[in-house]
C-alpha positions in Angstrom: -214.6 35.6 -51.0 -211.1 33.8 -51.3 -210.2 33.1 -54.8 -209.6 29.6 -55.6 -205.8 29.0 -57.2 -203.4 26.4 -58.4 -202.1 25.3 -54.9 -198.6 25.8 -55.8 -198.3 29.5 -55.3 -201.2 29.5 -52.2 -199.9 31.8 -49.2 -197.2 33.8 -50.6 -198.3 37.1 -52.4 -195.5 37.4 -55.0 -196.1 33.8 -56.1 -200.4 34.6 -55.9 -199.6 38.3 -58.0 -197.6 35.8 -60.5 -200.2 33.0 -61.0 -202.9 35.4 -60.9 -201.2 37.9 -63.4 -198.6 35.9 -65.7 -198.4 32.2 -65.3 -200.2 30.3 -68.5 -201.2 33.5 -70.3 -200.2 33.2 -74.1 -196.9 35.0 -74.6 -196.1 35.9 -78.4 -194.1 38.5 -77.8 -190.1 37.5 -78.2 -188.7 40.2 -75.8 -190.9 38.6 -73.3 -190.5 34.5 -74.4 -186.3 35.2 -73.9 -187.0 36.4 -70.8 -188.5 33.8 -69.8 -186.7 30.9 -71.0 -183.4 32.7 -69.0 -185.8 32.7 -65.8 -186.3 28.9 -66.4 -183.0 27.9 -67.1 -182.1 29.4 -64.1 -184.6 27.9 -62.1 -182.8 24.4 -63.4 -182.8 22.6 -60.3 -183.8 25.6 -57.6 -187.2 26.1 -56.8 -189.6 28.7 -59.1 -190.0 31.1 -56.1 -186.1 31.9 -55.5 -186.4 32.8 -59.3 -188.9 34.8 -59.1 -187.7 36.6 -56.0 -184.3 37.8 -57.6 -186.2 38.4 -61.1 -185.8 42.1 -60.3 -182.3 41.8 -59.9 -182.0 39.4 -62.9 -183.6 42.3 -65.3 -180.6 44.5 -63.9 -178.1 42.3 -64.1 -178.6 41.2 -67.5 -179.7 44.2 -69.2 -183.4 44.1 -69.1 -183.3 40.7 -71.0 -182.4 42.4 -74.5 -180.8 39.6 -76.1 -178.9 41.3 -78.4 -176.7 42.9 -76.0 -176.5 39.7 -73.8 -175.2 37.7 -76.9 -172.3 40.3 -77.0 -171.5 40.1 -73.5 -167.5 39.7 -73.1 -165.5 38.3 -69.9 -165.5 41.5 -67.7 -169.5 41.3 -67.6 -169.6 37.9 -66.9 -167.1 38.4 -64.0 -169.4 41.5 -62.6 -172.3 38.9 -63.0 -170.6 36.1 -61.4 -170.2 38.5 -58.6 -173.5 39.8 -58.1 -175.2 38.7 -55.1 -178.6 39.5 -56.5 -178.8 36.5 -59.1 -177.9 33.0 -59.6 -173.9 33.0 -59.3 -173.9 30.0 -61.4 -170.8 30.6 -63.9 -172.5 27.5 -66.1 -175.7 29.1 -66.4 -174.2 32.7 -66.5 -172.8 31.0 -69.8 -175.6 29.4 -71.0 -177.4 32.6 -70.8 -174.9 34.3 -73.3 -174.5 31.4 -75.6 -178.7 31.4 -75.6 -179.0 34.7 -77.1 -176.7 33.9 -79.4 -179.1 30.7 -80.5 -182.2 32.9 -79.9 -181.1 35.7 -82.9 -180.2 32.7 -85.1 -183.7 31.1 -85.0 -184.9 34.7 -85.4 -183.1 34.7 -88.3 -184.3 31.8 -89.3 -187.9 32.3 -88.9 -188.5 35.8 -88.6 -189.1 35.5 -84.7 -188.6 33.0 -81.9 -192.2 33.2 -81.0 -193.3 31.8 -84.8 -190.7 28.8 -84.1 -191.9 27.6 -80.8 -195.3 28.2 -81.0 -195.3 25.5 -83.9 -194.3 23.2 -81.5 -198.4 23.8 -80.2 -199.7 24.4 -84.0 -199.7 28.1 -83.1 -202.7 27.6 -80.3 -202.4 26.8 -76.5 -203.1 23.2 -75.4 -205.7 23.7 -72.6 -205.5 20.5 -70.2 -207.8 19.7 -67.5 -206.2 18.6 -64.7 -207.9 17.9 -61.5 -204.9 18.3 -59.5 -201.1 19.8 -59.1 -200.2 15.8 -58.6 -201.9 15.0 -62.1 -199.6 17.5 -63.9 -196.6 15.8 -65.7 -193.4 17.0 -65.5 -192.6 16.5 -69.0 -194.2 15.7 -72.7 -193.3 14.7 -75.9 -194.1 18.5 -77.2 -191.1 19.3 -74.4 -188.8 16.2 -75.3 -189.2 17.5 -78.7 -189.0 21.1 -78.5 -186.0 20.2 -75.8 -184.6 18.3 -78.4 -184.3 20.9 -81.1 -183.7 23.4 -79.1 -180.3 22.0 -77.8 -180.0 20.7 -81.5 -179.5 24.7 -81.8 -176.8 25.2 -79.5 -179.3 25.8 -76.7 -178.2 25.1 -73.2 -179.7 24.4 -69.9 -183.0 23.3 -71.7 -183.8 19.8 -70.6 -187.2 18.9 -71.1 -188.6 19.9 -67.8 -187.0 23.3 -68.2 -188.8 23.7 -71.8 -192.3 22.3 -69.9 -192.2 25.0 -67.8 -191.5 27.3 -70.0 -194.5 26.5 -72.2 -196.5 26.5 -69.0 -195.3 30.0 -67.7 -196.1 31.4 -71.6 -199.1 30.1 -72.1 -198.0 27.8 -74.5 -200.0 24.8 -72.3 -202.8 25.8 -70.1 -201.8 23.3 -67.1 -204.5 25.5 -64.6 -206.2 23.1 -62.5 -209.6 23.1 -63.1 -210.7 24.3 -60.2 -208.5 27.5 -60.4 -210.4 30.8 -61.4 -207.4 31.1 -63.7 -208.3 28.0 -65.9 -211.0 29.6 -67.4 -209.4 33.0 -67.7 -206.7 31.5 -69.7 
C-alpha cells in the first residue's frame, strides 16, 4: 500500500527518503541545526531539491559542517570553494556561510548552545499545525520574522524570514505535515 506524503517531495526517492526520514523531526542537536541553516541559506532562492542533491558534496566541501573550522576559513578555501562544481558557487553565500559560524559560536557562547536559543523562539516544544494542504502552508510567521530578525540582529546572513521558516520546518521546530501525511502523526 502506497504511503500517503506531503505532495511536495511525491515521485522522487531522495526527496521521499528526506520527508520520510528527516523533514519536521525535532532537531536539538547543534552540529545538526548548523548544518541545516547553511543548507537553507543556500537554498535562498533555488529550489529545496538542488540542495539536497549536492548536500553530499556540501558536507565535503565545508568540512562536515563543523562550525568551528568554517568560522576560521581564510581566502584560499573560499577560492577552492568558489571553484567547486559540486556546491552552490555563490561567493555571497560562500561568505555568509563563514561569517555564520562565526554568529553561531557567539550565541553558543551566549547561551550555552544554539539549539537552547532558537528553540525559545517555540517555548522549547514543536508547534504542530494542521494543515489540510501544501497551498494552506504560509511561507512565513511572526515566530520566523522574529527569529529572522534577531538572527540578523546577530550578524546572521542570508536569513530572511522564509529561509528561518524553513529551517524550523526541516528541524522540527513546526510540524507543517499535512494532515493527511503518515508523517503528521509520526512527528
Amino acid at each position: 500500500m502506497k504511503k500517503h506524503r506531503c505532495n511536495w517531495c511525491v515521485d522522487d526517492s531522495l526527496y521521499e527518503a528526506y520527508h520520510d526520514e528527516e523533514w519536521g523531526v525535532p532537531v536539538y542537536d547543534d552540529a545538526t541545526l548548523f548544518e541545516f541553516l547553511i543548507l537553507e541559506t543556500f537554498q535562498a532562492g533555488l529550489s529545496w531539491i538542488t540542495v539536497l542533491r549536492k548536500r553530499e558534496n556540501f558536507r565535503k566541501a565545508f568540512d562536515n559542517f563543523d562550525y568551528k573550522t568554517i568560522a576560521k576559513y581564510e581566502q584560499n578555501k573560499i577560492d577552492a570553494l568558489l571553484q567547486d562544481a559540486g556546491i552552490i558557487r555563490n561567493k555571497l553565500k560562500v561568505n555568509a556561510t563563514i561569517t555564520n559560524a562565526q554568529a553561531f559560536i557567539k550565541i553558543q557562547e551566549e547561551f550555552g548552545s544554539f539549539s537552547k536559543y532558537i528553540w525559545e523562539f517555540v517555548d522549547g516544544k514543536p508547534i504542530k499545525n494542521s494543515w489540510q494542504s501544501l497551498s494552506d502552508v504560509p511561507a512565513t510567521t511572526p515566530i520566523s520574522d522574529a527569529l529572522s530578525k534577531d538572527l540578523k540582529k546577530r550578524g546572521f546572513k542570508f536569513v530572511g524570514s522564509t529561509v528561518v521558516y524553513a529551517h524550523m520546518q526541516a528541524t522540527g521546530m513546526i510540524n507543517d505535515h499535512v494532515v493527511g501525511c503518515f508523517r503528521y502523526e509520526e512527528v
